[in-house]
PDB file of N, CA, C and O in Angstrom, chain B, residues numbered from 101:
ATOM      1  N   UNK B 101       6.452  -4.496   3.397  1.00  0.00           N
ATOM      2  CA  UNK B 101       6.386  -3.084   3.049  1.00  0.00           C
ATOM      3  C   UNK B 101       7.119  -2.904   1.725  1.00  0.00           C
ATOM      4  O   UNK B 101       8.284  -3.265   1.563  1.00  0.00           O
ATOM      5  N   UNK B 102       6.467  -2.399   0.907  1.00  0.00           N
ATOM      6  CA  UNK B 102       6.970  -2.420  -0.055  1.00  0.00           C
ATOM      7  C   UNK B 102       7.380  -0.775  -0.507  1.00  0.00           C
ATOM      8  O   UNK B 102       6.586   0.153  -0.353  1.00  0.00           O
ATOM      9  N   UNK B 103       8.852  -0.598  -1.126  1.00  0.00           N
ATOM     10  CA  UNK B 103       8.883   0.862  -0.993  1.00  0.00           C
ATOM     11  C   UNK B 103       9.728   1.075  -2.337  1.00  0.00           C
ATOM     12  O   UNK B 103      10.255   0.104  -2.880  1.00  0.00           O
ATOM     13  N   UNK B 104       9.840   2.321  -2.841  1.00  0.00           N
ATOM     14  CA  UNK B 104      10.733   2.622  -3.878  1.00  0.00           C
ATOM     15  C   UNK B 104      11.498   3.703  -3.659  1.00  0.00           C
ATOM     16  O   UNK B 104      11.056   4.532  -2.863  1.00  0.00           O
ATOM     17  N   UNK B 105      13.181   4.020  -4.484  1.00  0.00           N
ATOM     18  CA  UNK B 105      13.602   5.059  -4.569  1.00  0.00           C
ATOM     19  C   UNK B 105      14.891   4.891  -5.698  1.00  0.00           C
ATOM     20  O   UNK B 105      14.760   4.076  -6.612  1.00  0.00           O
ATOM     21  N   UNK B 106      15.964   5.596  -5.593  1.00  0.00           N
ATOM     22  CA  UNK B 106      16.699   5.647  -6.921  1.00  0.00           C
ATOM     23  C   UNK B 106      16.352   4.632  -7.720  1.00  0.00           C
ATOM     24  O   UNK B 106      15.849   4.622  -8.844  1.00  0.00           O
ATOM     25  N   UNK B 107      17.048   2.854  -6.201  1.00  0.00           N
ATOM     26  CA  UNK B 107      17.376   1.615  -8.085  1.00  0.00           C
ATOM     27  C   UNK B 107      16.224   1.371  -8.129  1.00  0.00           C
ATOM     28  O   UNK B 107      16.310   0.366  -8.834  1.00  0.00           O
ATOM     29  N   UNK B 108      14.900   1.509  -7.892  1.00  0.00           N
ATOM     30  CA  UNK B 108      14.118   1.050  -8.191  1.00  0.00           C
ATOM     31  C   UNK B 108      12.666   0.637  -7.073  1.00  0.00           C
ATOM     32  O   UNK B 108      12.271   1.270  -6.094  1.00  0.00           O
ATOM     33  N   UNK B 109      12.332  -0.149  -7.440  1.00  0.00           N
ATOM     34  CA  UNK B 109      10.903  -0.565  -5.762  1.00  0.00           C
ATOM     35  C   UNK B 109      12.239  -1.925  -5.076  1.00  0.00           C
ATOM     36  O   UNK B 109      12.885  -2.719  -5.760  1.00  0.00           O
ATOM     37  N   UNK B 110      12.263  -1.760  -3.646  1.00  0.00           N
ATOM     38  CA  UNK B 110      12.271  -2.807  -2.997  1.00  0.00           C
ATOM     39  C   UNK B 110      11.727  -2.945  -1.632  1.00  0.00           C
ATOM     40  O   UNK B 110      11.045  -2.043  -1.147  1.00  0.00           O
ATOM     41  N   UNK B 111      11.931  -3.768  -1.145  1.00  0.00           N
ATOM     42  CA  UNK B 111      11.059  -4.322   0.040  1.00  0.00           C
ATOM     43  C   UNK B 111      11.709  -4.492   1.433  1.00  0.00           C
ATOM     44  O   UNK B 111      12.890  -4.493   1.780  1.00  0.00           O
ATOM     45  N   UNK B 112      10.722  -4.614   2.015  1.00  0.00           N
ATOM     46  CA  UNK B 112      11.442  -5.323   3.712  1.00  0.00           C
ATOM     47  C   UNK B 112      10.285  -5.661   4.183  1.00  0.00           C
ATOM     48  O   UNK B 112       9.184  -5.132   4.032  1.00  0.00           O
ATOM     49  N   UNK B 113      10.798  -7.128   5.114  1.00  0.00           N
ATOM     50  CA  UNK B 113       9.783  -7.980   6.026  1.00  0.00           C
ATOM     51  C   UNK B 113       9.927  -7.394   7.033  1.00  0.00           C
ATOM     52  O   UNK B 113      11.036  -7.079   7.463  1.00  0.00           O
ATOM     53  N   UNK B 114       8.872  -7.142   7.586  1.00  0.00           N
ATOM     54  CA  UNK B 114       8.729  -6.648   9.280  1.00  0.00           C
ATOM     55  C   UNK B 114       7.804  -6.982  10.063  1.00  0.00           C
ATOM     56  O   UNK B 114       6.607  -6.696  10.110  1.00  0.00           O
ATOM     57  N   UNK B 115       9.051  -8.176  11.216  1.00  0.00           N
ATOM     58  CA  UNK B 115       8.299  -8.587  11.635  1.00  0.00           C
ATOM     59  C   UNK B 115       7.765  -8.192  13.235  1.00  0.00           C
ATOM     60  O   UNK B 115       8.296  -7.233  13.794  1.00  0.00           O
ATOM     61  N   UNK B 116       7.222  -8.589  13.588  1.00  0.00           N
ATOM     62  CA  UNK B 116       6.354  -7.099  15.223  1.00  0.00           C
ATOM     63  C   UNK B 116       6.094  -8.597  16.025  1.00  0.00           C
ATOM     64  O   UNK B 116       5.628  -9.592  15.470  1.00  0.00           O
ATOM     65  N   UNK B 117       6.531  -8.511  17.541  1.00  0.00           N
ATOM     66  CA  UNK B 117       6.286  -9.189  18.272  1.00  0.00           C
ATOM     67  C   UNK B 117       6.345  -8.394  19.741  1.00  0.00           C
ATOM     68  O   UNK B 117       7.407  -8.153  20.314  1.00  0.00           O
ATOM     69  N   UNK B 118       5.257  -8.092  20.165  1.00  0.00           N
ATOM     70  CA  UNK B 118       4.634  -7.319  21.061  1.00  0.00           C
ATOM     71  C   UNK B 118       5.467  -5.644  21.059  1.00  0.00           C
ATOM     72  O   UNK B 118       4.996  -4.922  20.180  1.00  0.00           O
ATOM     73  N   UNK B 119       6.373  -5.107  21.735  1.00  0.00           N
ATOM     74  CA  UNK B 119       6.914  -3.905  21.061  1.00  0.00           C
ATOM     75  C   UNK B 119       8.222  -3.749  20.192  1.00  0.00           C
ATOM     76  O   UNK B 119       8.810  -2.729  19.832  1.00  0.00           O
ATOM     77  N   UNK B 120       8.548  -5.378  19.922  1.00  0.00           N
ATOM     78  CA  UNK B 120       9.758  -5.106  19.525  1.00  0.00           C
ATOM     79  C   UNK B 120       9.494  -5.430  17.750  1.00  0.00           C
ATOM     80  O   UNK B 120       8.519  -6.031  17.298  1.00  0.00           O
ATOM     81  N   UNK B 121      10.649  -4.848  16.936  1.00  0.00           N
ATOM     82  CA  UNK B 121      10.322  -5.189  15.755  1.00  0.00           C
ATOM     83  C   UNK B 121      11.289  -4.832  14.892  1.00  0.00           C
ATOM     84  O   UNK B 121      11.971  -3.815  15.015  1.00  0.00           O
ATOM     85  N   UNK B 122      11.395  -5.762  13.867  1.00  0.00           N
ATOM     86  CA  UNK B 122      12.491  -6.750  13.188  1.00  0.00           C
ATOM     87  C   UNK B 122      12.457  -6.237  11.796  1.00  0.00           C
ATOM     88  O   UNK B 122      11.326  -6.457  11.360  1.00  0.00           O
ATOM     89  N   UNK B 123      13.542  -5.377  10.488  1.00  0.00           N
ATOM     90  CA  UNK B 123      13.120  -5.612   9.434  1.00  0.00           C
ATOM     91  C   UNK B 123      14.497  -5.848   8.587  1.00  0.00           C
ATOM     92  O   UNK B 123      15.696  -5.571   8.627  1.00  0.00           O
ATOM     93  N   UNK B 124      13.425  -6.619   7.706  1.00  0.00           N
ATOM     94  CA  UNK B 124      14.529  -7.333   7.241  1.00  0.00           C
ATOM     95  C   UNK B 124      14.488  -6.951   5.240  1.00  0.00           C
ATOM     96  O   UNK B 124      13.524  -7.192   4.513  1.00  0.00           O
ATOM     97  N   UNK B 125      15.625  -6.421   4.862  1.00  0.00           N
ATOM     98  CA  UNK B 125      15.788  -6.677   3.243  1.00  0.00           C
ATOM     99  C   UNK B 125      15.183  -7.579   2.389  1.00  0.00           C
ATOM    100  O   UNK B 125      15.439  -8.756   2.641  1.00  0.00           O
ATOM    101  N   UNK B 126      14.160  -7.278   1.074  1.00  0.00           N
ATOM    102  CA  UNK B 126      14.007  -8.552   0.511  1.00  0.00           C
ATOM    103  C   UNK B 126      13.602  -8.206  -0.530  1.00  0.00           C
ATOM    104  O   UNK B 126      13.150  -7.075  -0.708  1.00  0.00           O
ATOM    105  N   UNK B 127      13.674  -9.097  -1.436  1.00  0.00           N
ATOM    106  CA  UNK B 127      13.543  -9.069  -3.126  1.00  0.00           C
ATOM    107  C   UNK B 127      11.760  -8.635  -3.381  1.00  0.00           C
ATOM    108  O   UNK B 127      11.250  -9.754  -3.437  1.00  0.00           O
ATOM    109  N   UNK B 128      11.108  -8.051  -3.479  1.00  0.00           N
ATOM    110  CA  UNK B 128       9.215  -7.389  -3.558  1.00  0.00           C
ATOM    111  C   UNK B 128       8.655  -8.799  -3.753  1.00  0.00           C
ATOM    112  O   UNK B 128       7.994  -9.316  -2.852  1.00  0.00           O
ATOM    113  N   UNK B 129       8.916  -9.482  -4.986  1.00  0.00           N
ATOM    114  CA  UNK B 129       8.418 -10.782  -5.482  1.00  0.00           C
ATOM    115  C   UNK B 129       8.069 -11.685  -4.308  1.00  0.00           C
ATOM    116  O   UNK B 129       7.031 -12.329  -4.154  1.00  0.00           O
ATOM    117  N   UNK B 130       9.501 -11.586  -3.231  1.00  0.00           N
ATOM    118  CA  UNK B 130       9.951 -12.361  -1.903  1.00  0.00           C
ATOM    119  C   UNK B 130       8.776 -12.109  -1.031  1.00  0.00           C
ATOM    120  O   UNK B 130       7.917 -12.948  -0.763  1.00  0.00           O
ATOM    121  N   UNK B 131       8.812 -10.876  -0.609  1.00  0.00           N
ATOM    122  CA  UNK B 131       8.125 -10.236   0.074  1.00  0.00           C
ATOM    123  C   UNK B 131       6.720 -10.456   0.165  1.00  0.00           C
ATOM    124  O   UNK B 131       6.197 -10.910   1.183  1.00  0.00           O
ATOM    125  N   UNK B 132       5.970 -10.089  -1.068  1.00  0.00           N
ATOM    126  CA  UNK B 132       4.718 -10.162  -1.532  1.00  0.00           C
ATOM    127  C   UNK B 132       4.420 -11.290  -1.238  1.00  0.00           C
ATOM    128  O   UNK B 132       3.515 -11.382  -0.409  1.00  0.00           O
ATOM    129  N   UNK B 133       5.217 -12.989  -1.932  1.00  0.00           N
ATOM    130  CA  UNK B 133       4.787 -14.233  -1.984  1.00  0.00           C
ATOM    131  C   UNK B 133       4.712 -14.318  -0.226  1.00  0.00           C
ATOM    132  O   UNK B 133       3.671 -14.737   0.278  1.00  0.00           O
ATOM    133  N   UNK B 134       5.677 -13.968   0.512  1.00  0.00           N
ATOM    134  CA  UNK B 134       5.809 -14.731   1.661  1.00  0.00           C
ATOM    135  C   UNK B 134       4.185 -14.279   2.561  1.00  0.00           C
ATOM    136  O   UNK B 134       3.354 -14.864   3.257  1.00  0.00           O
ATOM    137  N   UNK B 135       4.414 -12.897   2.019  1.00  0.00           N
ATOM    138  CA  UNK B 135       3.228 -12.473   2.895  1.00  0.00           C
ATOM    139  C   UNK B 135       1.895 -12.895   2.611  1.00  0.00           C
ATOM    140  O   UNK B 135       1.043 -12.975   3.496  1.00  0.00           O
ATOM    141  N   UNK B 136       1.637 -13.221   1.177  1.00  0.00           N
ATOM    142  CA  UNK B 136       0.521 -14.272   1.108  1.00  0.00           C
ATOM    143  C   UNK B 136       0.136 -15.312   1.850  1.00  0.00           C
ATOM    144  O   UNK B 136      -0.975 -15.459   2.359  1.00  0.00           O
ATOM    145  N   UNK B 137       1.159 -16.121   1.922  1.00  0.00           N
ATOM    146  CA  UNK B 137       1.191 -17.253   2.426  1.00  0.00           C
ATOM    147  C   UNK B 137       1.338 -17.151   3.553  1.00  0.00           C
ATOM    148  O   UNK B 137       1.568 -18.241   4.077  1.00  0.00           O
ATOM    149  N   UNK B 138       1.308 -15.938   4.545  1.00  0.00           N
ATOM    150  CA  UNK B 138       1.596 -15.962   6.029  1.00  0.00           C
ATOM    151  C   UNK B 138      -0.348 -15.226   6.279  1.00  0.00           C
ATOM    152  O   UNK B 138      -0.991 -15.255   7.328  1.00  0.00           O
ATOM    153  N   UNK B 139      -0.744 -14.730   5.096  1.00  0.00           N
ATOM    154  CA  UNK B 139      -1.965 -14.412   5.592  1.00  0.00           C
ATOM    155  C   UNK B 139      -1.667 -12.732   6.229  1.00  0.00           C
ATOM    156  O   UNK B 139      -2.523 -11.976   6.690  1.00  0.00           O
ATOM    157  N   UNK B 140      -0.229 -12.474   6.080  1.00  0.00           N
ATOM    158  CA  UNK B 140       0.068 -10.529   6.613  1.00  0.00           C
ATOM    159  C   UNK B 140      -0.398  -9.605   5.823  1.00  0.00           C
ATOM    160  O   UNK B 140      -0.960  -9.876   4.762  1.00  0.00           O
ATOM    161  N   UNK B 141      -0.212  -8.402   6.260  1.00  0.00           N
ATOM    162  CA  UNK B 141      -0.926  -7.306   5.457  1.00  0.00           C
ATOM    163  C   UNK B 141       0.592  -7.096   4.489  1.00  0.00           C
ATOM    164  O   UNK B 141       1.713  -7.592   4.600  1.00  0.00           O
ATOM    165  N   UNK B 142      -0.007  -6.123   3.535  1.00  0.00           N
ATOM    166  CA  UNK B 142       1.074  -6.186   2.615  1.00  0.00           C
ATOM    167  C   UNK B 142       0.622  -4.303   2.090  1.00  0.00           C
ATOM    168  O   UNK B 142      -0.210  -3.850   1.304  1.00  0.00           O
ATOM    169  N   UNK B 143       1.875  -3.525   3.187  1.00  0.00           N
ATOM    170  CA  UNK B 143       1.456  -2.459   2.397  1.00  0.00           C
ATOM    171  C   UNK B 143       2.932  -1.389   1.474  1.00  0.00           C
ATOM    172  O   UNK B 143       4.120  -1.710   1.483  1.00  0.00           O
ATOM    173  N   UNK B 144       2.444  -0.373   0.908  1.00  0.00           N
ATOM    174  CA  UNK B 144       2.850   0.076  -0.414  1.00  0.00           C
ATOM    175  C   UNK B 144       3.064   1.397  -0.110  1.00  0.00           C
ATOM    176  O   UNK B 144       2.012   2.024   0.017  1.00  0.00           O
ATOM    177  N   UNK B 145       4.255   2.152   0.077  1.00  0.00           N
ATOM    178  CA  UNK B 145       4.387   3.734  -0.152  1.00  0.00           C
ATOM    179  C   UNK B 145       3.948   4.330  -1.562  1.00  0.00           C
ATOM    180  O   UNK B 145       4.226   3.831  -2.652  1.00  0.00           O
ATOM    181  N   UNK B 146       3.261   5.409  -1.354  1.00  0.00           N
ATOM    182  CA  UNK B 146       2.831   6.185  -2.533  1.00  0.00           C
ATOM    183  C   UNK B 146       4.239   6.105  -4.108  1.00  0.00           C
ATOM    184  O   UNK B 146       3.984   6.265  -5.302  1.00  0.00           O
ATOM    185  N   UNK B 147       5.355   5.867  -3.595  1.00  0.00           N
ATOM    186  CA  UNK B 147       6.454   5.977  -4.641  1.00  0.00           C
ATOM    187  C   UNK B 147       6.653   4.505  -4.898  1.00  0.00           C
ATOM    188  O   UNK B 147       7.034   4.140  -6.010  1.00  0.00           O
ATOM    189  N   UNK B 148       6.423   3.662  -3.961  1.00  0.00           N
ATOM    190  CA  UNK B 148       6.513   2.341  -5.030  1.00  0.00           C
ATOM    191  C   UNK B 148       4.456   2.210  -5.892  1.00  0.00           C
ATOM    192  O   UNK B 148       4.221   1.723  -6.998  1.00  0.00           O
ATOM    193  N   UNK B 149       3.710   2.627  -5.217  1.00  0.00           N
ATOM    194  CA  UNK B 149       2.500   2.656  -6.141  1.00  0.00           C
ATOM    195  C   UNK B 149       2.962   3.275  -7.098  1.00  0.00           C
ATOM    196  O   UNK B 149       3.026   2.200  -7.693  1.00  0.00           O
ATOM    197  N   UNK B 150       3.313   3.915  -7.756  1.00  0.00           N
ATOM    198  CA  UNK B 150       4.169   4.648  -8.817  1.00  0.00           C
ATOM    199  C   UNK B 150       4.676   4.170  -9.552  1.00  0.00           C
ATOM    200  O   UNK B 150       4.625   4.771 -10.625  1.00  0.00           O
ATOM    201  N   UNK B 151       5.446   2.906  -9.561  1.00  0.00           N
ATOM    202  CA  UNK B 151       6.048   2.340  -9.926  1.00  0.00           C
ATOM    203  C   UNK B 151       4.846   1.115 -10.908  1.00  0.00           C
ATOM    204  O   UNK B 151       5.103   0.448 -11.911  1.00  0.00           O
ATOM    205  N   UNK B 152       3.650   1.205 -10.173  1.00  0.00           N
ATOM    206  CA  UNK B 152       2.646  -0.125 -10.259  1.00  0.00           C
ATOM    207  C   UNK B 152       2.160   0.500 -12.319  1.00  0.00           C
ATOM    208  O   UNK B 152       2.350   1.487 -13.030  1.00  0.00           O
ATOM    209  N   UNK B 153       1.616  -0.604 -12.401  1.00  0.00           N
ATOM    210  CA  UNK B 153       1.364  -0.897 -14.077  1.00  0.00           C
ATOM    211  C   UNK B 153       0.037  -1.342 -14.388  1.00  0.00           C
ATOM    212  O   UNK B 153       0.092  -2.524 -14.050  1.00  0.00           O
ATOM    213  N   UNK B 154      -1.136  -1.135 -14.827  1.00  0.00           N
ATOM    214  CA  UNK B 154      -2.236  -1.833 -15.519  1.00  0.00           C
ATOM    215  C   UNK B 154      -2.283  -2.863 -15.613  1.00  0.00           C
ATOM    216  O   UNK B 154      -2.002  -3.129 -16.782  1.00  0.00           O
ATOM    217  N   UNK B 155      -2.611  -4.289 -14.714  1.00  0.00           N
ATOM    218  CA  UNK B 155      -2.487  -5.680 -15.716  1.00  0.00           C
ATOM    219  C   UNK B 155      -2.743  -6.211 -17.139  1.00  0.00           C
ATOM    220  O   UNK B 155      -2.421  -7.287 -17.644  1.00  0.00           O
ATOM    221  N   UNK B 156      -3.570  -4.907 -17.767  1.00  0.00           N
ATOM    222  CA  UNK B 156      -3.923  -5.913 -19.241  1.00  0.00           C
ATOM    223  C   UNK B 156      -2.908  -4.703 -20.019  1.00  0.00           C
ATOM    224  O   UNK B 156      -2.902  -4.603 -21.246  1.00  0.00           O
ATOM    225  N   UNK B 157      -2.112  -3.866 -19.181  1.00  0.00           N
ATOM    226  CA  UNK B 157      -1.051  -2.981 -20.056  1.00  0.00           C
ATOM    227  C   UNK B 157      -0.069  -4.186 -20.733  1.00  0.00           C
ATOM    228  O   UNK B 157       0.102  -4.108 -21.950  1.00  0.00           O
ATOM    229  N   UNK B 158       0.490  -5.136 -20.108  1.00  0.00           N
ATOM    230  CA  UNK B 158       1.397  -6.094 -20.637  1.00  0.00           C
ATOM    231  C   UNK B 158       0.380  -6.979 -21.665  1.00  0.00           C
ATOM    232  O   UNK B 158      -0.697  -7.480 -21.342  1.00  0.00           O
ATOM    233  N   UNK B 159       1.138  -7.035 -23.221  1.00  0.00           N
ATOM    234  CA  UNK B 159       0.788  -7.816 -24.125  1.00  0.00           C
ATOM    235  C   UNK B 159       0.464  -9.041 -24.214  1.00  0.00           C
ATOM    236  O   UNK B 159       1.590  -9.440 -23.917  1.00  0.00           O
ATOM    237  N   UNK B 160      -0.049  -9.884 -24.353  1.00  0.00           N
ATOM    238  CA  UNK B 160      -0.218 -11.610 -24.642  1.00  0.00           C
ATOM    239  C   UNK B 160       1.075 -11.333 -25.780  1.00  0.00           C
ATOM    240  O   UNK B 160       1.395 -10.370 -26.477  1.00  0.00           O
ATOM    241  N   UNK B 161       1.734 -12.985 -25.524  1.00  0.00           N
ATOM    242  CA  UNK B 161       2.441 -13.217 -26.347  1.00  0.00           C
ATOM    243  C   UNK B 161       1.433 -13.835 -28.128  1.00  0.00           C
ATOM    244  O   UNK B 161       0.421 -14.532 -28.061  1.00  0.00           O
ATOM    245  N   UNK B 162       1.748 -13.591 -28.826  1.00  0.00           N
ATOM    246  CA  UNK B 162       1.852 -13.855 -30.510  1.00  0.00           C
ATOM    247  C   UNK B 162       0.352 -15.077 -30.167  1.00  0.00           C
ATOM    248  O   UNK B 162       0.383 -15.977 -29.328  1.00  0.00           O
ATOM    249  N   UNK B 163      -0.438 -14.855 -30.779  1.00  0.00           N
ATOM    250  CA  UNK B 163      -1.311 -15.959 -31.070  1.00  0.00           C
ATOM    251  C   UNK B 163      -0.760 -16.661 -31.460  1.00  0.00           C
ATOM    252  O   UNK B 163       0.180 -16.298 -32.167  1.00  0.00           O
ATOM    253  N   UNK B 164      -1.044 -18.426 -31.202  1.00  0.00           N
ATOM    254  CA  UNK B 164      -0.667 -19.801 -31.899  1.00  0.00           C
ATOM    255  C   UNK B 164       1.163 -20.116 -31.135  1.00  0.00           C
ATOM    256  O   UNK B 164       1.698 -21.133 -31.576  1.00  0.00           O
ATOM    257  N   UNK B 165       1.826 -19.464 -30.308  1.00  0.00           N
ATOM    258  CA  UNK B 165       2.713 -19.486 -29.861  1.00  0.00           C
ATOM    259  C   UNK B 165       2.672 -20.551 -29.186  1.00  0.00           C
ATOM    260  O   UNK B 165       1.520 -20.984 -29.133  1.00  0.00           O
ATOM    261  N   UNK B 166       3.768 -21.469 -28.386  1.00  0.00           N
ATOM    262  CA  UNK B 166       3.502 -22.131 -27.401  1.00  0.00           C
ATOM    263  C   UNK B 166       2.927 -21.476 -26.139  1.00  0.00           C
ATOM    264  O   UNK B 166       1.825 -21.682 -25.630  1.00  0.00           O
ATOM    265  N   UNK B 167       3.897 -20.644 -25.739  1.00  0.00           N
ATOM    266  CA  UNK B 167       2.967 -19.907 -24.595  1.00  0.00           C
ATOM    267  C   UNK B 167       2.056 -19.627 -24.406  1.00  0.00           C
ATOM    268  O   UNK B 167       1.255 -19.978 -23.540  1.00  0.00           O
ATOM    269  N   UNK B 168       1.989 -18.660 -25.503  1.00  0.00           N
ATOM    270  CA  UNK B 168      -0.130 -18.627 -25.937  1.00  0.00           C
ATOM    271  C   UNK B 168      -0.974 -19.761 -25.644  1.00  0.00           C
ATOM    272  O   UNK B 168      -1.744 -19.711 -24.684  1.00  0.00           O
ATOM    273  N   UNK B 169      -0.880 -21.002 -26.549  1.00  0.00           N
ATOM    274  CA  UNK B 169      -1.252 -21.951 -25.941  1.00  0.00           C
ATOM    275  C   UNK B 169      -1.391 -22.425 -24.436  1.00  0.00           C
ATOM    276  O   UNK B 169      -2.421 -22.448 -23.763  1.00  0.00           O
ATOM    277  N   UNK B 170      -0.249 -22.757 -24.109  1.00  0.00           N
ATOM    278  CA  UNK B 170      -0.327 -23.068 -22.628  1.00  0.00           C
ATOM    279  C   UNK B 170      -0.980 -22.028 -21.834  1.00  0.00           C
ATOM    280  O   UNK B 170      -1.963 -22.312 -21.150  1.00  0.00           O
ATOM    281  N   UNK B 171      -0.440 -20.690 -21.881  1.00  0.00           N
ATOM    282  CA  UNK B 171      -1.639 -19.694 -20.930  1.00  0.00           C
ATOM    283  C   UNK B 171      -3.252 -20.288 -21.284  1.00  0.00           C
ATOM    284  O   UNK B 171      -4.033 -20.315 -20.332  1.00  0.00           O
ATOM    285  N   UNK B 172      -3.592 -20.615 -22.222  1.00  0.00           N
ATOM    286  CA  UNK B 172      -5.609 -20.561 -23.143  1.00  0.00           C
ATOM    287  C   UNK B 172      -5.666 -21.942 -22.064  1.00  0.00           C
ATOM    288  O   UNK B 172      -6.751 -21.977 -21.482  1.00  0.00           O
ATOM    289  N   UNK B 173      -4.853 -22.929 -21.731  1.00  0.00           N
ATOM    290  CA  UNK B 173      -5.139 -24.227 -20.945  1.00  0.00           C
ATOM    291  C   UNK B 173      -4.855 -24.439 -20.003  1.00  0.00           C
ATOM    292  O   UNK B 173      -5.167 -25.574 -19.645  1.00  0.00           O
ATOM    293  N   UNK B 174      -4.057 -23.516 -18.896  1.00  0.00           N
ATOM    294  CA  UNK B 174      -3.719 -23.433 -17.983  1.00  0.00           C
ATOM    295  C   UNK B 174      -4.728 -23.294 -16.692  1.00  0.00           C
ATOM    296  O   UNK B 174      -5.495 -22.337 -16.797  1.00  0.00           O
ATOM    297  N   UNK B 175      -4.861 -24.039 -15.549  1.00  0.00           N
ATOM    298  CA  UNK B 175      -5.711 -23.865 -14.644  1.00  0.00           C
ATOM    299  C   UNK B 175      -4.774 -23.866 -13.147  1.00  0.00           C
ATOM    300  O   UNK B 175      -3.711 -24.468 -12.992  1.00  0.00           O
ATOM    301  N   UNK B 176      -5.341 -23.191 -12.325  1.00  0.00           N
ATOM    302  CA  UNK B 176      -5.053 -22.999 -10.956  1.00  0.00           C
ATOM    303  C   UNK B 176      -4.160 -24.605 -10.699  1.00  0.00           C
ATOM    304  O   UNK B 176      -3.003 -24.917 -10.418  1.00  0.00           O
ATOM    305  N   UNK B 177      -5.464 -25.349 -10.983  1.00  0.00           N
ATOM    306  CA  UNK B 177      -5.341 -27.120  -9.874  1.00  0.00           C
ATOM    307  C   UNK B 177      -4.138 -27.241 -10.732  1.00  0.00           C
ATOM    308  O   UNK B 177      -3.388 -27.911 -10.022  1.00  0.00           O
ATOM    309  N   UNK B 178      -3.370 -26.939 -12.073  1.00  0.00           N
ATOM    310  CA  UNK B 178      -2.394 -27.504 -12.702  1.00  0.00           C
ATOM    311  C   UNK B 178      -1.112 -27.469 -11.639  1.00  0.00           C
ATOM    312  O   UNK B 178      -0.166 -28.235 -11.824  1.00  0.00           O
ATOM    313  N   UNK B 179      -1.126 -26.713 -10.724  1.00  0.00           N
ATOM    314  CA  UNK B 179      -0.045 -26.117  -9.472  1.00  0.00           C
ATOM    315  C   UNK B 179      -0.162 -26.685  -8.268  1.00  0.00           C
ATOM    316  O   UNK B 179       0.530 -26.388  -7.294  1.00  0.00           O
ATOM    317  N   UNK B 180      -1.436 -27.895  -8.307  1.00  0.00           N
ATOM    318  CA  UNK B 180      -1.365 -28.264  -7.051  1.00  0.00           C
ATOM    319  C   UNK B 180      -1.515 -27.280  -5.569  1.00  0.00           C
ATOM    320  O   UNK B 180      -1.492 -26.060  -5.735  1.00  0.00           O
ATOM    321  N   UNK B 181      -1.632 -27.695  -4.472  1.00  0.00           N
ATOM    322  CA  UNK B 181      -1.819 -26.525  -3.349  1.00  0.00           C
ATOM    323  C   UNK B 181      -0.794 -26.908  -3.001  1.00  0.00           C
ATOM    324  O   UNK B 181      -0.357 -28.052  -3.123  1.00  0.00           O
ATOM    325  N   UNK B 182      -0.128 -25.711  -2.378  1.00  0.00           N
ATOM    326  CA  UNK B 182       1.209 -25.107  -1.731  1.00  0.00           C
ATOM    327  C   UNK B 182       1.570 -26.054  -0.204  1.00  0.00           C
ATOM    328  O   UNK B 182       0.676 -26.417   0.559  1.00  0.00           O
ATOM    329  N   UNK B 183       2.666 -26.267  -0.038  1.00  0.00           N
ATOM    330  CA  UNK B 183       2.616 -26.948   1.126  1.00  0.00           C
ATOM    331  C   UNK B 183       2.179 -26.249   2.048  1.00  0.00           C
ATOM    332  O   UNK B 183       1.957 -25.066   1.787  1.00  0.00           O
ATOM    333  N   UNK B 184       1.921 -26.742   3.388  1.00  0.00           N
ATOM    334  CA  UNK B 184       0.981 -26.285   4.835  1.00  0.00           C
ATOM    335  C   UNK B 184       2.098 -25.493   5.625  1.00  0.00           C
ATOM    336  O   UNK B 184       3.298 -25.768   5.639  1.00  0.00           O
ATOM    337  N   UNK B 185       1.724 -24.881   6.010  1.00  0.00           N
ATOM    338  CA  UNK B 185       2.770 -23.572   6.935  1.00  0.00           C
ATOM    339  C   UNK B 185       2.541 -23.987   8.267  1.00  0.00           C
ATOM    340  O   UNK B 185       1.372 -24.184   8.598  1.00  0.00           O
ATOM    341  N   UNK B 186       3.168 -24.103   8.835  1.00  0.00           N
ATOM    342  CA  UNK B 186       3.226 -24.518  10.521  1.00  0.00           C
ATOM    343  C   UNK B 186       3.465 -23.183  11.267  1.00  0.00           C
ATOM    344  O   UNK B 186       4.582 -22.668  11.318  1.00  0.00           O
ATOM    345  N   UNK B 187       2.635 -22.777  11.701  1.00  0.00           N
ATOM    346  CA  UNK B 187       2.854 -21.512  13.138  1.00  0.00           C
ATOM    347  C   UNK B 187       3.849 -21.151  13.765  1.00  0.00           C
ATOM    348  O   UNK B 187       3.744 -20.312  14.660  1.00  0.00           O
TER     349      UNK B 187
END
């Protein structure tokens, strides 16, 4: 769940096991990644959507840069697949 207010957007894991249920503090980045990788839903209060940004709003760095470079050659397989999650 991802939520915002004064410092900023943060998060909590919550986890549900038949009526009981667990939440826990966590960094959004934390949050978001874990819940990928668990295959959970991942949802957003209207005030952290608020907070959300355009992806092509952020600039490319400087043509001919290293970075530049490396982003133009960069592929998925360069990361290898993620280790296997056990149940």
């Amino acid at each position: 769940m991802l939520d915002a207010g004064p410092p900023g957007v943060g998060a909590r894991l919550v986890f549900s096991r038949g009526e009981a249920e667990l939440e826990l503090e966590c960094h959004p980045a934390d949050a978001v990644g874990l819940a990928v990788r668990a295959g959970a839903p991942i949802y957003a209060t209207p005030e952290a959507i608020s907070h959300a940004c355009r992806a092509d709003d952020h600039r490319r760095p400087p043509a001919g840069s290293a970075v530049s470079r490396w982003l133009d050659d960069v592929t998925p397989a360069d990361f290898g697949d993620p280790p296997a999650v056990s149940p």
